[in-house]
DRENDO-1510 file (C-alpha; in Angstrom, 1 decimal, always signed):
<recs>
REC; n; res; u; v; w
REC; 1; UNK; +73.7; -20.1; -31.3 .
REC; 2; UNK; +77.2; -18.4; -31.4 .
REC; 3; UNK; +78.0; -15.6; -32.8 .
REC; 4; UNK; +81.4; -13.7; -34.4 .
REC; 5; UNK; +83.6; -11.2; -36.5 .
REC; 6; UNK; +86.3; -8.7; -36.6 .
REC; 7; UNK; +87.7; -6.3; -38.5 .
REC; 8; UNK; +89.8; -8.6; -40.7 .
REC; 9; UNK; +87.5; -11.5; -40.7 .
REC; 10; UNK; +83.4; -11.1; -41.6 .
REC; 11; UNK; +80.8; -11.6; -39.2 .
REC; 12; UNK; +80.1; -15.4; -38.6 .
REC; 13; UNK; +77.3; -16.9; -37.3 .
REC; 14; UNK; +76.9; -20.6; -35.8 .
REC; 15; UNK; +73.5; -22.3; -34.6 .
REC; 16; UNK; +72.2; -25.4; -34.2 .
REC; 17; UNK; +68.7; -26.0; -35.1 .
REC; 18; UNK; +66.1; -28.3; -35.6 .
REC; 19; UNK; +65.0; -29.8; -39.0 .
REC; 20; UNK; +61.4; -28.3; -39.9 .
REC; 21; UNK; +58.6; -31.3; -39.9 .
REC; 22; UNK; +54.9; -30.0; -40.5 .
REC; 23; UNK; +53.8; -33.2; -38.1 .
REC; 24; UNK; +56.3; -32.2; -35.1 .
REC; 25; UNK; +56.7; -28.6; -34.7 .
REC; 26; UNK; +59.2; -27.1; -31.6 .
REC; 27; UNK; +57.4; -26.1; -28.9 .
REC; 28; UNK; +59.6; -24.9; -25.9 .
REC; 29; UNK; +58.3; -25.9; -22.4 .
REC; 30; UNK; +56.1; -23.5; -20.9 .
REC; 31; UNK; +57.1; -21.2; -18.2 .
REC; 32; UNK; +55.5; -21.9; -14.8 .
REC; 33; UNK; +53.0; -19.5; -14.2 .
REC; 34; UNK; +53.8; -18.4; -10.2 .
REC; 35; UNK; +51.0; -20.0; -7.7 .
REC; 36; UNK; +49.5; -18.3; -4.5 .
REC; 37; UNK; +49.1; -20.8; -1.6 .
REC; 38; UNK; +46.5; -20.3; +1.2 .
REC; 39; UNK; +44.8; -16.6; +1.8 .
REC; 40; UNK; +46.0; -13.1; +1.9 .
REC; 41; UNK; +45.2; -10.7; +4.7 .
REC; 42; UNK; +43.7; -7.5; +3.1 .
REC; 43; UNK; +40.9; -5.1; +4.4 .
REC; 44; UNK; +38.1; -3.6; +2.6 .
REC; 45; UNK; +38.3; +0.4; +1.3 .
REC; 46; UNK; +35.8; +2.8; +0.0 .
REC; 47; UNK; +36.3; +6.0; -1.9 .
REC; 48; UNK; +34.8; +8.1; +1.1 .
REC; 49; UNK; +34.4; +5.7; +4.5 .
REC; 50; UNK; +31.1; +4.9; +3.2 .
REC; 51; UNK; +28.1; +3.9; +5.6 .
REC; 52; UNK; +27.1; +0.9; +3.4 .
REC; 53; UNK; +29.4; -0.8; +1.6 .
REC; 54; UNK; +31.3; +0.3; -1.7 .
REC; 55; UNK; +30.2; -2.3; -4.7 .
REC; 56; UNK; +30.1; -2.2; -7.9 .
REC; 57; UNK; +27.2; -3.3; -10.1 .
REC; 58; UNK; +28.0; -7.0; -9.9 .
REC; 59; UNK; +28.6; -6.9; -6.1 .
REC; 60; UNK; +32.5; -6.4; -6.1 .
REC; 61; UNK; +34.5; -4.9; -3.4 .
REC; 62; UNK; +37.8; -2.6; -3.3 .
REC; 63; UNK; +40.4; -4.2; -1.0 .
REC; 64; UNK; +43.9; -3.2; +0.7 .
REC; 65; UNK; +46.5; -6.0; +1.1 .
REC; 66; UNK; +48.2; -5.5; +3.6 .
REC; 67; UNK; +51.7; -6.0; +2.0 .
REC; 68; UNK; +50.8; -3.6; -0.1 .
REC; 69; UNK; +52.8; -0.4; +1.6 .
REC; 70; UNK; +52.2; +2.1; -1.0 .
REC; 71; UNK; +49.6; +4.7; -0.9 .
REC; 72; UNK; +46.6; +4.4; -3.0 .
REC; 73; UNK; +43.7; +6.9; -3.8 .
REC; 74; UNK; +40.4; +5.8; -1.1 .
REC; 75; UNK; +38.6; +2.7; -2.9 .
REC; 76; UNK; +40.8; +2.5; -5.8 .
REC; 77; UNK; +43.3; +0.2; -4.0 .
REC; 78; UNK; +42.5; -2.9; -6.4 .
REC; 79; UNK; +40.2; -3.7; -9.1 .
REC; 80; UNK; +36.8; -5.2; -8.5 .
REC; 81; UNK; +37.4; -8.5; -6.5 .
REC; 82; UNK; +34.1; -10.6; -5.7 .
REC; 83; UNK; +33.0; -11.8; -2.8 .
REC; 84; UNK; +32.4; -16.0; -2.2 .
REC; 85; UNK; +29.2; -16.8; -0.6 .
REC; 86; UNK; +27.4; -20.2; +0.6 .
REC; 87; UNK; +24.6; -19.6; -2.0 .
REC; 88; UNK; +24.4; -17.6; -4.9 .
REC; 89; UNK; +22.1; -17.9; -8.5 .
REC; 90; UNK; +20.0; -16.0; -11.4 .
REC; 91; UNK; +18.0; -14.1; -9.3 .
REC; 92; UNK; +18.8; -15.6; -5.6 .
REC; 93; UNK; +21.8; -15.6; -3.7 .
REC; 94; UNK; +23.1; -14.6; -0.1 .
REC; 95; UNK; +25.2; -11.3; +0.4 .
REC; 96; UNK; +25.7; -9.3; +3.7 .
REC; 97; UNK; +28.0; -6.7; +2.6 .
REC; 98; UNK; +31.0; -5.7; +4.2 .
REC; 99; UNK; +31.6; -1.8; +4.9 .
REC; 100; UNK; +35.5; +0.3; +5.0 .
REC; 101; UNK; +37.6; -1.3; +7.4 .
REC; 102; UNK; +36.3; -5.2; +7.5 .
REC; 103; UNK; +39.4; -7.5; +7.8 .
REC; 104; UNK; +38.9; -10.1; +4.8 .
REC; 105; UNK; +41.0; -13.0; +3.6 .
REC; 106; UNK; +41.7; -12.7; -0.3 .
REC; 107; UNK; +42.1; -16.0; -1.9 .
REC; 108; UNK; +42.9; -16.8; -5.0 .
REC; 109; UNK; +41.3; -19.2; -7.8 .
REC; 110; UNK; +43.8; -22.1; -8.5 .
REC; 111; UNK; +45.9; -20.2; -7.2 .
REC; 112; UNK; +46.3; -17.8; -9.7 .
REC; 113; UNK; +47.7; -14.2; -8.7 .
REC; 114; UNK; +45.5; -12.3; -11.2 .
REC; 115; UNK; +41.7; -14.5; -10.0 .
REC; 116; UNK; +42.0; -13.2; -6.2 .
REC; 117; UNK; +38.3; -13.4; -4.7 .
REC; 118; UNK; +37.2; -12.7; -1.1 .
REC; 119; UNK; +37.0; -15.7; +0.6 .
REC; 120; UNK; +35.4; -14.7; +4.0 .
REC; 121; UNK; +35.6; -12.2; +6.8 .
REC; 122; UNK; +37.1; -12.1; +10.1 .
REC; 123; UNK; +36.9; -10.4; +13.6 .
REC; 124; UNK; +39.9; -8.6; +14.6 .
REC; 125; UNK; +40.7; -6.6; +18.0 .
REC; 126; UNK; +39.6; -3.7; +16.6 .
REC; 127; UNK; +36.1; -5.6; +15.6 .
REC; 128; UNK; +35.7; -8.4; +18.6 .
REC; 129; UNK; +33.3; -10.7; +17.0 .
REC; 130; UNK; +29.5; -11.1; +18.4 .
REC; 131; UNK; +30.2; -14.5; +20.2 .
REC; 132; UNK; +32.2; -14.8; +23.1 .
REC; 133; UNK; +32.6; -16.3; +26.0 .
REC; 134; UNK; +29.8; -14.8; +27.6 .
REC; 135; UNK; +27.2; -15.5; +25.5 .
REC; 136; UNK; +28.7; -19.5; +23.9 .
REC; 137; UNK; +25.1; -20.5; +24.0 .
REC; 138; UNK; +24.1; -17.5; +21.1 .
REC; 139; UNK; +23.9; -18.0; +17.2 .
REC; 140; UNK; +23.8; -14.5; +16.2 .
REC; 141; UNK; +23.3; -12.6; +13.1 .
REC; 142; UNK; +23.3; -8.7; +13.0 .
REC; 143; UNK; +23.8; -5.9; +10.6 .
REC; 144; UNK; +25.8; -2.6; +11.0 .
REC; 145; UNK; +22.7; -1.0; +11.8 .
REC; 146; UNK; +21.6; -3.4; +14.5 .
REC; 147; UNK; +19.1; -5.5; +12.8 .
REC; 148; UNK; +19.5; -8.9; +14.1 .
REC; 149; UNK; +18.2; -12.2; +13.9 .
REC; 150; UNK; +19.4; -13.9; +18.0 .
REC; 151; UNK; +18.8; -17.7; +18.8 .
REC; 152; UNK; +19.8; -18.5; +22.0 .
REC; 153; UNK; +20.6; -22.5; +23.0 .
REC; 154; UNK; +21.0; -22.2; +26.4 .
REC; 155; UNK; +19.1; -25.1; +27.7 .
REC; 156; UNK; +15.5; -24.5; +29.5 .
REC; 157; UNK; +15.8; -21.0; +28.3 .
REC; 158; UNK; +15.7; -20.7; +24.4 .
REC; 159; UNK; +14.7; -18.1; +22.3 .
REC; 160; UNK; +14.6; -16.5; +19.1 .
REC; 161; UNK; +14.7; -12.5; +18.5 .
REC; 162; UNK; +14.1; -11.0; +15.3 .
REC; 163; UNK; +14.3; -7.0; +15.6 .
REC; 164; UNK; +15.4; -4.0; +14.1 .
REC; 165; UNK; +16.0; -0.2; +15.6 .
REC; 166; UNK; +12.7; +1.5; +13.7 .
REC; 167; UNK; +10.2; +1.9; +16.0 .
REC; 168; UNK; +12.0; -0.6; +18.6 .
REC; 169; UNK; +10.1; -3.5; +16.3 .
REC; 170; UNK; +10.7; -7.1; +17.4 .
REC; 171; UNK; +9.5; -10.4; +17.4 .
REC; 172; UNK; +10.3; -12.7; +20.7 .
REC; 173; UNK; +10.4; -16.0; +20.6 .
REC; 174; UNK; +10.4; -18.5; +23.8 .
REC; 175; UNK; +12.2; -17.5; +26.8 .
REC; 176; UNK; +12.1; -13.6; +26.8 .
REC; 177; UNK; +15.1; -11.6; +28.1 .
REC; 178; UNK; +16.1; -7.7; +28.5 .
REC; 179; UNK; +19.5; -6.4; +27.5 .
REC; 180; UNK; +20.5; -6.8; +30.6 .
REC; 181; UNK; +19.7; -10.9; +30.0 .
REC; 182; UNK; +16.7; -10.8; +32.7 .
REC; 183; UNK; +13.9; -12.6; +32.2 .
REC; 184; UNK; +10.9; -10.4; +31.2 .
REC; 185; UNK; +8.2; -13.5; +29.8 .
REC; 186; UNK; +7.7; -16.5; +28.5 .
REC; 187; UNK; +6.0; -17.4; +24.7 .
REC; 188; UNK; +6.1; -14.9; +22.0 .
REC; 189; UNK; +5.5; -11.0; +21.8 .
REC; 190; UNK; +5.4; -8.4; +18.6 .
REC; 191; UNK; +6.0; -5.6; +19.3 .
REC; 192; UNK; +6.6; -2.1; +17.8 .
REC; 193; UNK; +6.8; +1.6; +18.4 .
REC; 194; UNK; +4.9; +2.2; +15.2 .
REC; 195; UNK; +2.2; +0.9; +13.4 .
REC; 196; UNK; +0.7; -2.8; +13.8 .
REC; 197; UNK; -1.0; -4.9; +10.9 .
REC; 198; UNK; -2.5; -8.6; +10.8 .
REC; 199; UNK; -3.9; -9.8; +7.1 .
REC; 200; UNK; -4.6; -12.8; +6.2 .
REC; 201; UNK; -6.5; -12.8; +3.0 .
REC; 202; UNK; -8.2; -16.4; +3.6 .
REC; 203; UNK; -9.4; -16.1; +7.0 .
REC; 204; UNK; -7.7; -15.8; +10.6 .
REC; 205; UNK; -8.5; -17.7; +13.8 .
REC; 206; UNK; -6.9; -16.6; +17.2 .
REC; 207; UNK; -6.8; -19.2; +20.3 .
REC; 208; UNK; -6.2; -19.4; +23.6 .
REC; 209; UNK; -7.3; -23.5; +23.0 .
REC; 210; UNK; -4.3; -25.7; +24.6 .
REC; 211; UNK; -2.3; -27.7; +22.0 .
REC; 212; UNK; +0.7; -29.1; +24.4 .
REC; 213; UNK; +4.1; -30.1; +22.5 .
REC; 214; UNK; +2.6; -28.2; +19.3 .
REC; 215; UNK; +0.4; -31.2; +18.4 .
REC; 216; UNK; -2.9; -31.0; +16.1 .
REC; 217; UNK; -3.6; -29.2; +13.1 .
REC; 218; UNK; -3.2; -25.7; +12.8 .
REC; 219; UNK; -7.0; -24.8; +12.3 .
REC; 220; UNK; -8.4; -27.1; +15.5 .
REC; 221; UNK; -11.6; -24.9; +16.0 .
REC; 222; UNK; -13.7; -27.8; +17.6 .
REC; 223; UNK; -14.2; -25.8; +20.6 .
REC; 224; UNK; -15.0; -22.5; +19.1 .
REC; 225; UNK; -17.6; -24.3; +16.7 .
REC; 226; UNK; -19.3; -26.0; +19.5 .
REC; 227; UNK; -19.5; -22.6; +20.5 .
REC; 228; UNK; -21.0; -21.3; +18.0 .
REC; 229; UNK; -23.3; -24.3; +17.5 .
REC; 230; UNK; -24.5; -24.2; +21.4 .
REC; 231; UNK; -25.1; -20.6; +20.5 .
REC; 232; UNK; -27.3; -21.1; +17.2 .
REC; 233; UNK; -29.3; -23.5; +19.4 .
REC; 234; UNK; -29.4; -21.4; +22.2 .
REC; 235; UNK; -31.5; -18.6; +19.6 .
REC; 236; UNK; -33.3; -20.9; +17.8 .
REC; 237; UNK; -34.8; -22.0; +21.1 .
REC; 238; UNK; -35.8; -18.6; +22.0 .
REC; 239; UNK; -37.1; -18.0; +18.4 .
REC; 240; UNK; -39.4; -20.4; +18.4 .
REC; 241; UNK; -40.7; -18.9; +21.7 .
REC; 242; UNK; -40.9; -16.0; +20.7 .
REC; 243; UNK; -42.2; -17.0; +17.6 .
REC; 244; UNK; -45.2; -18.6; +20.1 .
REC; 245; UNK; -45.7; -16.0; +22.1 .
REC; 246; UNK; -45.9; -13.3; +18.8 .
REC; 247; UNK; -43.0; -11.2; +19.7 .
REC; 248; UNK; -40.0; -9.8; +17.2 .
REC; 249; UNK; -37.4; -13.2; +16.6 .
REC; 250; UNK; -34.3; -13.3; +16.2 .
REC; 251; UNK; -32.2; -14.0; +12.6 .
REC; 252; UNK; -30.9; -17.2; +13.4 .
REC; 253; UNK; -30.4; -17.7; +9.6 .
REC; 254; UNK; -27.6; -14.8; +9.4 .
REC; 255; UNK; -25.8; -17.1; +12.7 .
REC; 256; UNK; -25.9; -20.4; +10.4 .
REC; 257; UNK; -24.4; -18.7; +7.9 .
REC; 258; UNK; -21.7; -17.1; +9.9 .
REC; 259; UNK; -21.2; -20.4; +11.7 .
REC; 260; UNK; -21.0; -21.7; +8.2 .
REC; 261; UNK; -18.1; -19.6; +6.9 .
REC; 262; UNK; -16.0; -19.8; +10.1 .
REC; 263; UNK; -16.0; -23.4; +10.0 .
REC; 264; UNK; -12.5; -24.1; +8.6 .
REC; 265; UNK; -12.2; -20.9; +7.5 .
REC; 266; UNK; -13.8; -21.7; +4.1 .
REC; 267; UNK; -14.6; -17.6; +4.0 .
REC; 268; UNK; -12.7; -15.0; +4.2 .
REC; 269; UNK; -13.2; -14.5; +8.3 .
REC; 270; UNK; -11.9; -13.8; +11.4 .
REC; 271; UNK; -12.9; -16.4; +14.4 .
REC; 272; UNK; -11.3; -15.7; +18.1 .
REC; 273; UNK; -11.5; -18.4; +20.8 .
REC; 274; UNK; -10.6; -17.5; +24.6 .
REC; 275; UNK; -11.2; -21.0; +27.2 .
REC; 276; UNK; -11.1; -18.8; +30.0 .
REC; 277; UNK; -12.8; -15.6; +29.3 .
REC; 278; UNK; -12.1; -12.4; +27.2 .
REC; 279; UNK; -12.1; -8.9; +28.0 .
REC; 280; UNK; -12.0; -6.2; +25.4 .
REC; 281; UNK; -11.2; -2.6; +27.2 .
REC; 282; UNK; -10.3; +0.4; +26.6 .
REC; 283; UNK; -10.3; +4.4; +28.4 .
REC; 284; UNK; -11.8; +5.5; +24.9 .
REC; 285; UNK; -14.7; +4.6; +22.6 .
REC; 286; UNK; -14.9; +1.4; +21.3 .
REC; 287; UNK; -17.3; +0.5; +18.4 .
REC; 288; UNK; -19.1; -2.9; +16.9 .
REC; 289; UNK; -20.3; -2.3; +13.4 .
REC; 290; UNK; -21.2; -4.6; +10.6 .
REC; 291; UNK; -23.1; -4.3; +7.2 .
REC; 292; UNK; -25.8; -7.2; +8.0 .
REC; 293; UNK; -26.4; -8.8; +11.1 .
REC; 294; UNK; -24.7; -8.4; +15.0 .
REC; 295; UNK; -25.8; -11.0; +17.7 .
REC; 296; UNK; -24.6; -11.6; +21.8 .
REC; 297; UNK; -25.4; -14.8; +22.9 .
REC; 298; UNK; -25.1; -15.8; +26.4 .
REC; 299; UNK; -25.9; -19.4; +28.1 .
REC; 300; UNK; -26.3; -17.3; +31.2 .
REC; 301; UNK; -26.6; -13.6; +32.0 .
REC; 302; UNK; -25.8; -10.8; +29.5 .
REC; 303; UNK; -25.2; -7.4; +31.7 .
REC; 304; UNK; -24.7; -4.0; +29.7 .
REC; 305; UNK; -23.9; -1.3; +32.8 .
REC; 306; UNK; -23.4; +2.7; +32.0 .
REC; 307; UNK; -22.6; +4.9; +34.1 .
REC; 308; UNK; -24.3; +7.3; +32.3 .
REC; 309; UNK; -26.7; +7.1; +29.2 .
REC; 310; UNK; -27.9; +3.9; +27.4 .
REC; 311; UNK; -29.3; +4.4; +24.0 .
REC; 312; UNK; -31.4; +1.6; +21.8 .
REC; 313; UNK; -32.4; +2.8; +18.7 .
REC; 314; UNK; -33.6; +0.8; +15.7 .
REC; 315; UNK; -34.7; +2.4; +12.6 .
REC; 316; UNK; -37.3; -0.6; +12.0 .
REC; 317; UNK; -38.6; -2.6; +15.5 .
REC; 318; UNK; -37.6; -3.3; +18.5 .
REC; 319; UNK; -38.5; -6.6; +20.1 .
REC; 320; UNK; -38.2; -7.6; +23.9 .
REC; 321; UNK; -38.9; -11.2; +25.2 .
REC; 322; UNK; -38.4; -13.2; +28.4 .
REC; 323; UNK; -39.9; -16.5; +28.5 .
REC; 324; UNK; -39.9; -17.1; +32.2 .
REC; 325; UNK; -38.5; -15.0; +35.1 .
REC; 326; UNK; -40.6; -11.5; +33.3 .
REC; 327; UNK; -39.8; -8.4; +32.8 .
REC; 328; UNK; -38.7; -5.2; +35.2 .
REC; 329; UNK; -38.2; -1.5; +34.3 .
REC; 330; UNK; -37.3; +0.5; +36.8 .
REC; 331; UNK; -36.1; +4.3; +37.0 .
REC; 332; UNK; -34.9; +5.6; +40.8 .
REC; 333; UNK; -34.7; +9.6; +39.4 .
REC; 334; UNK; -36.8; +10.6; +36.6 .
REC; 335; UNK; -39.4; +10.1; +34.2 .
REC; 336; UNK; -40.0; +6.9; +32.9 .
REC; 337; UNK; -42.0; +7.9; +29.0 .
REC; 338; UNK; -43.1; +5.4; +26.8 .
REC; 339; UNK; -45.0; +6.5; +23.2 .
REC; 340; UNK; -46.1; +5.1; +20.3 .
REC; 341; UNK; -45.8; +7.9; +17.7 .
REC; 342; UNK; -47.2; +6.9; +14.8 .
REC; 343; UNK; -49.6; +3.8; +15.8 .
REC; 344; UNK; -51.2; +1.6; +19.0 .
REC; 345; UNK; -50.1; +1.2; +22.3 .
REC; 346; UNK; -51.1; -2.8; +23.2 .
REC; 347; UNK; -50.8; -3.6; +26.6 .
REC; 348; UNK; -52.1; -7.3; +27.8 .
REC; 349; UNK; -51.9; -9.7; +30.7 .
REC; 350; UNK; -53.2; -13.2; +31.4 .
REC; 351; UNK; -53.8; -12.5; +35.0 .
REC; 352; UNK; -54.2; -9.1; +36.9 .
REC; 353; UNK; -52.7; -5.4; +35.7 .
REC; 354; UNK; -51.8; -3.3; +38.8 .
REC; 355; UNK; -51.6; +0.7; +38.3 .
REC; 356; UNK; -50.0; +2.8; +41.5 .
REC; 357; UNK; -49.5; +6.3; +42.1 .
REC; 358; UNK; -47.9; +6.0; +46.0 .
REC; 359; UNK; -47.3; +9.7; +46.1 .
REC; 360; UNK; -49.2; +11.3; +43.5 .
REC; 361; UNK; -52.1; +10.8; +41.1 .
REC; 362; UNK; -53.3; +8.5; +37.8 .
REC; 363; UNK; -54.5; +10.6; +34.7 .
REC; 364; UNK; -55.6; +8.5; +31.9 .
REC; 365; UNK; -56.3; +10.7; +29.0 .
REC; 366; UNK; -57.8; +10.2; +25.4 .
REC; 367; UNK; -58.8; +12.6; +22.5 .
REC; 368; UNK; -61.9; +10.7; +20.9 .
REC; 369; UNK; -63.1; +8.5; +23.8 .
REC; 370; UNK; -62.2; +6.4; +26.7 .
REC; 371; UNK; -63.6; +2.9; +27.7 .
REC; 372; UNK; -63.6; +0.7; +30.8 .
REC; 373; UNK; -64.8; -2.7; +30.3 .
REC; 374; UNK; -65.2; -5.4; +32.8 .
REC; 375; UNK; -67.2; -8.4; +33.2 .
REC; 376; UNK; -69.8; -7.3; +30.8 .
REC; 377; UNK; -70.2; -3.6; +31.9 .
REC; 378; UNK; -68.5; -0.8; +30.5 .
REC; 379; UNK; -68.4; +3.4; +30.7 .
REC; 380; UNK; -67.4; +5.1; +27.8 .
REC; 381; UNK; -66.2; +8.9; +27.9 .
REC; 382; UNK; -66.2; +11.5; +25.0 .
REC; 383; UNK; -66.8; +14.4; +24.4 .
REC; 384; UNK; -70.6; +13.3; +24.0 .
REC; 385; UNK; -70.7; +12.8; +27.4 .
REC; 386; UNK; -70.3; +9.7; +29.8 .
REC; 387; UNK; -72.1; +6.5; +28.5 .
REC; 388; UNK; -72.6; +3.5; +31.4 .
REC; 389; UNK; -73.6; +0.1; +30.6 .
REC; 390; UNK; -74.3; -2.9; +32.9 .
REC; 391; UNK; -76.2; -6.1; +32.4 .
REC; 392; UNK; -77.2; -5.7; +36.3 .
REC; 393; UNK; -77.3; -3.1; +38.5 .
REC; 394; UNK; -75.8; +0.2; +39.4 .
REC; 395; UNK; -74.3; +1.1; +42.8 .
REC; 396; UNK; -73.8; +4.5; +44.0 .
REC; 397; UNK; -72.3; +4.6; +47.5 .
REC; 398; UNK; -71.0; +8.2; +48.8 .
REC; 399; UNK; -71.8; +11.0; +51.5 .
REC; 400; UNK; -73.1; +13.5; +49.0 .
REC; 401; UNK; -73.6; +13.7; +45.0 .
REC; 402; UNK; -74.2; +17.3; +43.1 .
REC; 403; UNK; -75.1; +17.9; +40.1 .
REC; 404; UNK; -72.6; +20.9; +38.8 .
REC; 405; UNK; -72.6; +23.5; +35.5 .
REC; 406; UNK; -70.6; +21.7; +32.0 .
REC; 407; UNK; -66.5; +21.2; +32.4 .
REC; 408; UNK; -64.0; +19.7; +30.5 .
REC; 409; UNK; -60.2; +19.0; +30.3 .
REC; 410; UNK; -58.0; +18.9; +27.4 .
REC; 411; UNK; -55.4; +16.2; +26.4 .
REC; 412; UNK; -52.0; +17.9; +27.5 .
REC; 413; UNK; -49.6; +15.0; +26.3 .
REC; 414; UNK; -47.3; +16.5; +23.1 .
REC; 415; UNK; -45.7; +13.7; +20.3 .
REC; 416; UNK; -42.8; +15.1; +18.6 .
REC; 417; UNK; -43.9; +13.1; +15.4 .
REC; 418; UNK; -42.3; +13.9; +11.9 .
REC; 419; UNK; -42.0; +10.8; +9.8 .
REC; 420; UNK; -40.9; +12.8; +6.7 .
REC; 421; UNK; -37.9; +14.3; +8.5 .
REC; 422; UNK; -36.8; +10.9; +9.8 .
REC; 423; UNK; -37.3; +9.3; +6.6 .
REC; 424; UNK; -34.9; +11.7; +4.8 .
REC; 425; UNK; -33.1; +11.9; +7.2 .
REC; 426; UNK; -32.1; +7.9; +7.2 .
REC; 427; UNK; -32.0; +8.4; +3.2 .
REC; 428; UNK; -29.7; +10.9; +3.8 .
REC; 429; UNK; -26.7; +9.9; +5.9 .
REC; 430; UNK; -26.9; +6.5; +5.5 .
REC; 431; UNK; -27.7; +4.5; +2.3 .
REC; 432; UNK; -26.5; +0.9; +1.7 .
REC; 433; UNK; -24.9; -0.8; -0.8 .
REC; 434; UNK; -22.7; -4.4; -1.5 .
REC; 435; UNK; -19.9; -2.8; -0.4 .
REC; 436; UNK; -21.3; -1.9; +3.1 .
REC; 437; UNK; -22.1; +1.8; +4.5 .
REC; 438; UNK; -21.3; +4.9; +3.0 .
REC; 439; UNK; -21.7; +8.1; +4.2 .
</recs>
């Protein structure tokens, strides 16, 4: 196109074109839209030096280049520019954010100038990065605020650590080391300054049972059921003599059950399993309560030792039973009382009863009447006077008999017997219900 004109001549204007066809229209070549290669250093900003890091609603970041000279208002260096990540999705993804100051490398998408993106962090001098060469062997990930996830690969001493700063809580994995890398343990410890919690909703089981290399299923319980099966047949033995011999037996129903349920775990239940012993201690109280039945078993001996007091109480019966070895009761300071409040006191034995007083005197005493029978013959006491009976004869041997005025003694012996007060009183403070105690 060329155009011209003077004052003499008019204005002229020459041009070359191209004819019009509806099929073939001109289309100029397109300009080449400028390219980015690689990654541009640039370093995240925040409005106020935020703590946590400065995102928008969709997880974008403000960023800095670092070509860019000119000064910007805090956070408003850039628009929104997103962050890449190994996995991302509707409702999942991975994202660690990055706080003011992280050194990031922008990249851009086909390399197009206006579609920059974060592609990833680095580690500067200013922020050395968590593995060195001092610690090769660790795979570390940790947060700003020191929650961290540690595996170590040194060889013959790995280990996991899974912790965060509140209440000092951690999980230790494997060879267990101090900050100082010194070996404080071996296995696994959970720990925590605060508060502790274990639920499992279908049942638990806790072990001490070897399972070397982390072989066999995760509920092997054959040990703790024989257990509990040697236990079962342990008290249905001793019922059944007891049974014989008419005393109180035990509820070796309520142990089937329980045996039943643990099995497995097909109830909701908690089974623990020590092979070489278990203590449970502590300087304070510690309590056993359940809303049916509580047994101890022992293949051998069973020792409860106080230091002070003892106290069995049982707001039904009470049943004692030894089936060979007997039975001793023995008090070195004190009284020993024994009562039957409310009904009979039944003492028998197959072979001889022995009664001593070494230091003192016997007093048998009875409100209505008292009888001694043996072999036949008998004397009976009561207030109507003293009644002898023999099928043979009668034997008085002493120095000299008299014959004395009337006398009499009185029953001294107190019960402290109200069945109406301990009836409401169990009525009271405890009723029971399918939901256990309440008070």
């Amino acid at each position: 196109m060329q155009g011209q004109g003077n004052r003499t001549d008019a204005y002229e204007l020459t041009f070359t074109a191209i004819p019009y066809h509806p099929l073939k229209p001109y289309r100029p070549a397109p300009i080449r839209w400028p390219q980015v290669s690689g990654t541009l250093p640039a370093r995240v900003t925040s409005p106020d030096n935020d703590t946590y890091g400065y995102i928008d609603p969709q997880g974008r970041y403000r960023v800095k280049f670092n070509v860019d000279l000119k000064q910007w208002k805090s956070g408003m260096e850039s628009l929104w520019v997103r962050l890449a990540k190994p996995y991302a999705g509707n409702t999942y993804g991975f994202h660690f954010p990055l706080i003011d100051g992280t050194e990031v490398a922008i990249a851009f998408m086909q390399g197009n100038p206006d579609r920059p993106y974060i592609a990833h962090a680095m580690h500067d001098s200013a922020h050395p990065d968590l593995v060195t060469t001092i610690n090769k062997h660790r795979n570390v990930i940790r947060t700003p605020a020191n929650n961290k996830l540690r595996m170590d690969d040194k060889r013959g001493q790995e280990h996991i650590k899974l912790a965060t700063e509140y209440g000092k809580t951690q999980l230790n994995l494997g060879h267990l080391v101090d900050n100082k890398k010194q070996p404080r343990g071996e296995g696994f410890e959970l720990r925590t300054d605060e508060w502790g919690a274990i639920a499992a909703n279908r049942g638990l089981y806790l072990t001490t049972q070897t399972q070397p290399k982390a072989q066999g299923k995760q509920l092997d319980m054959q040990a703790a059921i024989a257990q509990l099966e040697n236990a079962l047949s342990i008290a249905k033995a001793l019922q059944n003599a007891a049974t014989q011999s008419d005393a109180h037996s035990a509820d070796t129903d309520s142990q089937a059950q329980l045996k039943a349920n643990l099995t497995q775990l097909t109830q909701s239940g908690l089974l623990a399993y020590a092979q070489e012993g278990m203590a449970l201690t502590s300087p304070e109280n510690i309590q056993l309560t359940t809303a049916s039945s509580l047994t101890f078993t022992s293949e051998h001996q069973t020792d409860i030792n106080a230091l002070k007091n003892v106290t069995l109480s049982s707001a039904e019966a009470i049943g004692l039973f030894a089936q060979k070895a007997g039975m001793k009761l023995f008090a070195n300071q004190g009284d020993i009382e024994v009562q039957a409040q409310n009904a009979n006191l039944n003492m028998a034995a197959k072979q001889d009863i022995k009664v001593d007083s070494v230091d003192g005197k016997v007093t048998i005493t009875a409100k209505d009447n008292l009888t001694l029978i043996c072999g036949g013959s008998y004397i009976k006491i009561s207030s109507e006077g003293i009644e002898l009976g023999t099928p043979d004869n009668v034997y008085l041997k002493c120095n000299v008999m008299q014959k004395m005025g009337p006398a009499s003694h009185h029953l001294s012996t107190k019960l402290n017997i109200n069945n109406q007060e301990l009836e409401a009183l169990l009525k009271k403070h405890i009723s029971f219900n399918s939901k256990g105690f309440s008070a």
